[in-house]
N, C-alpha and C positions, 0 to 999 in steps of 0.2 A: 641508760644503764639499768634502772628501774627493770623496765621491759623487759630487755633480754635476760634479768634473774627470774624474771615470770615465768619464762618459757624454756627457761630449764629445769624448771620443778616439774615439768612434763613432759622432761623427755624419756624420765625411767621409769615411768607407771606401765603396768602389768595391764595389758587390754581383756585377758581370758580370766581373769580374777575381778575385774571390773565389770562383764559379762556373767558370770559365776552370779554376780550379788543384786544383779536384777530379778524383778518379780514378773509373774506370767505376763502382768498388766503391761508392765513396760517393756518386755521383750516386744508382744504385738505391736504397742506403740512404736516401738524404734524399726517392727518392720513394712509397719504402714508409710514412716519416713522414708525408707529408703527403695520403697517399691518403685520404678520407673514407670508412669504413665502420660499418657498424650491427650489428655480434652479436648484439643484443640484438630486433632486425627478424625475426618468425618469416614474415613474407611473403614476404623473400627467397630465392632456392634457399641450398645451404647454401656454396655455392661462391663467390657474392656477400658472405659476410658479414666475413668477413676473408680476410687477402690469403695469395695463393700462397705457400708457404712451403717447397715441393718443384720439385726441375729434375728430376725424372723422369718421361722422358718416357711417356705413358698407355699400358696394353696392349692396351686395348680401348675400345667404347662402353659408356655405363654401364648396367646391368642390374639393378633391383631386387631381383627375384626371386632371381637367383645370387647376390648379396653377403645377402640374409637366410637363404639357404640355407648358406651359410659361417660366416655368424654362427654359426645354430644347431649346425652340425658342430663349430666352434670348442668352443664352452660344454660340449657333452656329453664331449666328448676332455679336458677338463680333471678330474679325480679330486674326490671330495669330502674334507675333510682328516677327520680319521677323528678322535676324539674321543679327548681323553688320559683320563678315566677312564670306562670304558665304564658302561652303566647296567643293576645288577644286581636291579629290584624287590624290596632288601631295604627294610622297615618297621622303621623307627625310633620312638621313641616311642609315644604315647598316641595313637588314632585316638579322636576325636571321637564321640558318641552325645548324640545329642538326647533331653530330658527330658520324659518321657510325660505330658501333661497328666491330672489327676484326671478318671475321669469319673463325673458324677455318675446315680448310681443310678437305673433308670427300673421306675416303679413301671408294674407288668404289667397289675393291677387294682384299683377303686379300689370302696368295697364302701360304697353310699349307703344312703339309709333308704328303704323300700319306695314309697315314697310319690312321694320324687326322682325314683328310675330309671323307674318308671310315667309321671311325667310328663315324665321328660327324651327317654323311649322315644317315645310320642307330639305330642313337640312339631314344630313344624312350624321349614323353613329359618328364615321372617321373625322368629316365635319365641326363636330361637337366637340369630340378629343380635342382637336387643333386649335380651338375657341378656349378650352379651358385650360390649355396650353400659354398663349397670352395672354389669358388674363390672371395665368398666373396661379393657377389651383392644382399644384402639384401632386396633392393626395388625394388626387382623382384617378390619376393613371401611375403608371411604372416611371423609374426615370427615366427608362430607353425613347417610350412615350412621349417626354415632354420635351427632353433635351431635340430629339429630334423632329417636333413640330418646331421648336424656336429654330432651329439653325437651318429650314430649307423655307423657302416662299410658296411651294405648293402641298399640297396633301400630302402625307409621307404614313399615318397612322389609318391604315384600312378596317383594324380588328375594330376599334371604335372605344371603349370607353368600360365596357362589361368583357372585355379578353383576359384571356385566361395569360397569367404570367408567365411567361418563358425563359430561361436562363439562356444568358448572351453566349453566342457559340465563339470561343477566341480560337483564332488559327494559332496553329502552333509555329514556335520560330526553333528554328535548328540553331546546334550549337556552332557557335564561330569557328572555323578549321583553325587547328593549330600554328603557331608562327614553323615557319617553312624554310627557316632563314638557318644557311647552310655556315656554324658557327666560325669552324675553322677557315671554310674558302673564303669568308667573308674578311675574316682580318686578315688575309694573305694578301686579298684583293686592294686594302689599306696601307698595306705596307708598300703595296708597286704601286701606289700612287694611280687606282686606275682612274681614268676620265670619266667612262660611265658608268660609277658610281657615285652619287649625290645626295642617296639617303642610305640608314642604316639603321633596322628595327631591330632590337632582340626582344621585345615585350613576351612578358611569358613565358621563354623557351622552357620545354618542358624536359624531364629525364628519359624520357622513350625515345628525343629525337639525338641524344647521345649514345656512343658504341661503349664498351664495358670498359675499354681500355680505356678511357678520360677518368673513370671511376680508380684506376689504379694510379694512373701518375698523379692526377692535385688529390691531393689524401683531406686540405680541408675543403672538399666539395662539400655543399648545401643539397639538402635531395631535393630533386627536381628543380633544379636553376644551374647557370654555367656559373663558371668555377671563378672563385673572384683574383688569381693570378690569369687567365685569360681577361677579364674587365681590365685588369692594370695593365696589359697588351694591347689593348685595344684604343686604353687611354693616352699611351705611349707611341702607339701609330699612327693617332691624330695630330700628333705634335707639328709632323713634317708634311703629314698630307693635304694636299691644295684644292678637292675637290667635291671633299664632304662637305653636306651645306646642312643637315641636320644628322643627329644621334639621340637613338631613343633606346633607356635602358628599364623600363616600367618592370617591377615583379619580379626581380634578377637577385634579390636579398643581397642586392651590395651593401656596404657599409664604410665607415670612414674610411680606411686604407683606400678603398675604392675613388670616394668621395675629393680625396687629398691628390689622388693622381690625375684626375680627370681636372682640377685647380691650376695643376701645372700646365695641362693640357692649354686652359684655353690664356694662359699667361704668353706661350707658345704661338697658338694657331690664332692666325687670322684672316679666317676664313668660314668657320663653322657659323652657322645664325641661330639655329634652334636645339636647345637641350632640355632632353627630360631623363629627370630622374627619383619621377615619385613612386611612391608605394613599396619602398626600399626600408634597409633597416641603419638609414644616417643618423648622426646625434646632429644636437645642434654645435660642437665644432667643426664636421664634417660640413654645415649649411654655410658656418658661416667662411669656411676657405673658399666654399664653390663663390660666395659673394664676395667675399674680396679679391678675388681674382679678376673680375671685371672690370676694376680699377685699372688692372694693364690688356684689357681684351676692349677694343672698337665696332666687332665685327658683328658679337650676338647681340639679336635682337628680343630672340623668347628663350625664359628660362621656368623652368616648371620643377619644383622641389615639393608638393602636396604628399600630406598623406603616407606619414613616414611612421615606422612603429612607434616611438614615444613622441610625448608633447617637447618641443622647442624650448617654453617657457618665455617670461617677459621680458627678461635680461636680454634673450637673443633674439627675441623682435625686435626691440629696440635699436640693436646695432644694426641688425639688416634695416632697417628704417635709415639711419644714417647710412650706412655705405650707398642706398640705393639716390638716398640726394646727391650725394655724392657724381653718381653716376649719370652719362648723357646721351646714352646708345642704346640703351634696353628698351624695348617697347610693351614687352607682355611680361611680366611676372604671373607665374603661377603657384597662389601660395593663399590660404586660409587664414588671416591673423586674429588671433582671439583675442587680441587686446583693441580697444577702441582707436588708441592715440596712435601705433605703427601703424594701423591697417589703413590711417585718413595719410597721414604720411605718403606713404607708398603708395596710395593712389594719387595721391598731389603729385609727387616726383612722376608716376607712368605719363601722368596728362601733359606735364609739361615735358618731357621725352618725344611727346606723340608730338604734340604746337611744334616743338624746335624741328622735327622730321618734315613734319609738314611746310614748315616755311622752305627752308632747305630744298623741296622739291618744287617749288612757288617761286624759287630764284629764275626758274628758266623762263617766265611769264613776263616778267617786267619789260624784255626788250619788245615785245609784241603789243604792247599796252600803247605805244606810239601812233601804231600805225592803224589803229582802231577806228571803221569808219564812223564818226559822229553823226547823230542822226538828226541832234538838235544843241545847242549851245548849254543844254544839262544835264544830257545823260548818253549813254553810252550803249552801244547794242551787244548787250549778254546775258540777254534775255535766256539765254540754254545753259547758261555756266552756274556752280551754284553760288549761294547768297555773299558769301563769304568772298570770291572773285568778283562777283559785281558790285562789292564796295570798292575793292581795290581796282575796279576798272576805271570807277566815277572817281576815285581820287588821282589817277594816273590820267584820265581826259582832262580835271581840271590843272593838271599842269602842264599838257601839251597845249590849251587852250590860252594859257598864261604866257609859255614862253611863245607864240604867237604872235599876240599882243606886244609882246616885248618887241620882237624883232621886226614887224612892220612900225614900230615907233620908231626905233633906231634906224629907220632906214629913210 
């Protein structure tokens, strides 16, 4: 409250009566306060930047040239202050001496056996390259140089050792033609159930090889990929179809709706053997239907899910780790795991997939193992089969050799 009685004792003072009763002195004063100036303004002259601060009146116009000329006369008339201890180049101390590196001993002559120097004497530049080549002195020549004296048995380096470097000429590779694969005659083809049809790529389909009108009816097309209520047609065509033995859908930015159809699909069909569906945009619930479905599908043997826009994560390694033990049909899984403990997994479960397939096809062998001519009373002739059959041969002679034995005793 203080305060604001202060500052009403000021609010009905008379400013032109308070002006009135100033002196010349402090008129000037209070206009030198309130002059605007910029010191800090290097555009203005230097006279402009702050205010007059001398009543003396000028001697002259102003002159550049004379006031830098005074300057310098000023400067040089002034002494240099002379040094309180003068400097005597006495050396104090330990001067410094750098430590002579060993050098090692250079052998003047090198004294070969008659036979070397004869032919080191007549060997030719390309010769020499190829020598320094095996013996492994790479910084002698190019790598073009060395890599291809090691990998042929004869002279291959003719420039020699002093050639001039050359950059490797790379042919060029053309780009892959586009997938050609006629989207709609294709599932039409699926739906009749054709015979010869047995594979089916869409990898890449691109938007040029579509007409405008697909761009109207599925409104949520992807650009440049077919349209993912065709994928769900195509997954649903497979259902019934008996003749497709693989489907490949790479680069198609399907996604779990996709992913959930094509589950049904192989719960359905049995008969498809190889699916790809990497480089798509599946989550890991989308992975793991495709992998639980297996559970009621006998027929696929390669499955390829790599390479999907986000990471899977640990949780859903792991389950695809178990469903895949689970599993006794699958032979290839195609799939990256970044955790150490699924990815030993899932190779343990392929290998033993692969051993059960393999024996399974080794079932047909055993009636033939009877009739094997012996060539001596230990071993068996399969000499051409691999190592893995020729155990199973010698174990299968020593039982026809047994039950032999047997039957000339009982007889």
């Amino acid at each position: 409250m203080s305060y604001r009685k202060e500052l009403e004792k000021y609010r009905d003072l008379d400013e032109d009566k308070i002006l009135g009763a100033l002196t010349e002195e402090e008129l000037r004063a209070l206009e030198d306060e309130l002059e605007e100036l910029d010191p800090d303004n290097a555009l203005l002259p230097a006279g402009l930047r702050q205010r007059d601060q001398t009543k003396k009146t000028p001697t002259g116009p102003f002159r550049r040239e004379e006031l830098m000329a005074h300057l310098e006369k000023q400067a040089n008339d002034v002494k240099d202050r002379e040094d309180l201890v003068p400097f005597t180049g006495e050396k104090r101390g330990k001067a410094w001496v750098p430590k002579q590196k060993p050098i090692d001993p250079v052998l003047e002559s090198v004294t070969l056996e008659p036979e070397l120097e004869e032919a080191l004497a007549n060997a030719s530049d390309a010769e020499l390259c190829d020598i320094a080549a095996i013996l492994g002195m790479h910084t002698l020549m190019s790598n073009q140089q060395y890599y291809e004296a090691l990998g042929s048995s004869t002279i291959v380096n003719k420039e020699g050792l002093n050639s001039v470097i050359k950059p490797t000429q790379y042919k060029p590779v053309p780009d892959e033609e586009p997938n050609s694969t006629d989207v709609e005659e294709t599932l039409e083809r699926i739906k009749n159930n054709d015979p010869e049809l047995d594979e089916v790529n869409l990898n890449n389909i691109k938007e040029s090889e579509w007409s405008w009108w697909h761009i109207i009816i599925f409104l949520d097309l992807f650009p440049q990929n077919i349209p993912i209520p065709t994928l769900k047609a195509y997954a649903k065509a497979l259902k019934t179809n008996t003749y497709v033995h693989k489907f490949s859908i790479v680069g198609t930015r399907s996604n779990d709706p996709v992913a959930l159809a094509l589950a049904d699909m192989l719960k359905a069909n049995s008969v498809l053997k190889s699916l790809n569906v990497e480089s798509n945009f599946i989550s890991g619930s989308g992975i793991l239907a495709l992998v639980e479905a297996l559970q009621h599908n006998t027929s696929l043997i390669e499955l390829r899910i790599d390479n999907q826009s986000q990471p899977l994560g640990n949780k859903v390694e792991m389950e695809i780790a178990n469903m895949l033990e689970k599993n006794t049909s699958l032979l290839k899984f195609g799939y990256h795991f970044t955790q150490q403990g699924p990815r030993l997994r899932a190779a343990n479960a392929m290998m033993n997939n692969n051993d059960l397939a393999r024996l399974h096809r080794s079932d047909g062998l055993w009636h033939n193992f009877s009739t094997l001519h012996l060539e001596d009373s230990r071993c068996v002739k399969l000499t051409s089969c691999p190592g893995w059959i020729q155990t199973i041969g010698l174990f299968a002679g020593q039982i026809h050799r047994s039950r032999g034995s047997d039957e000339a005793s009982s007889s």
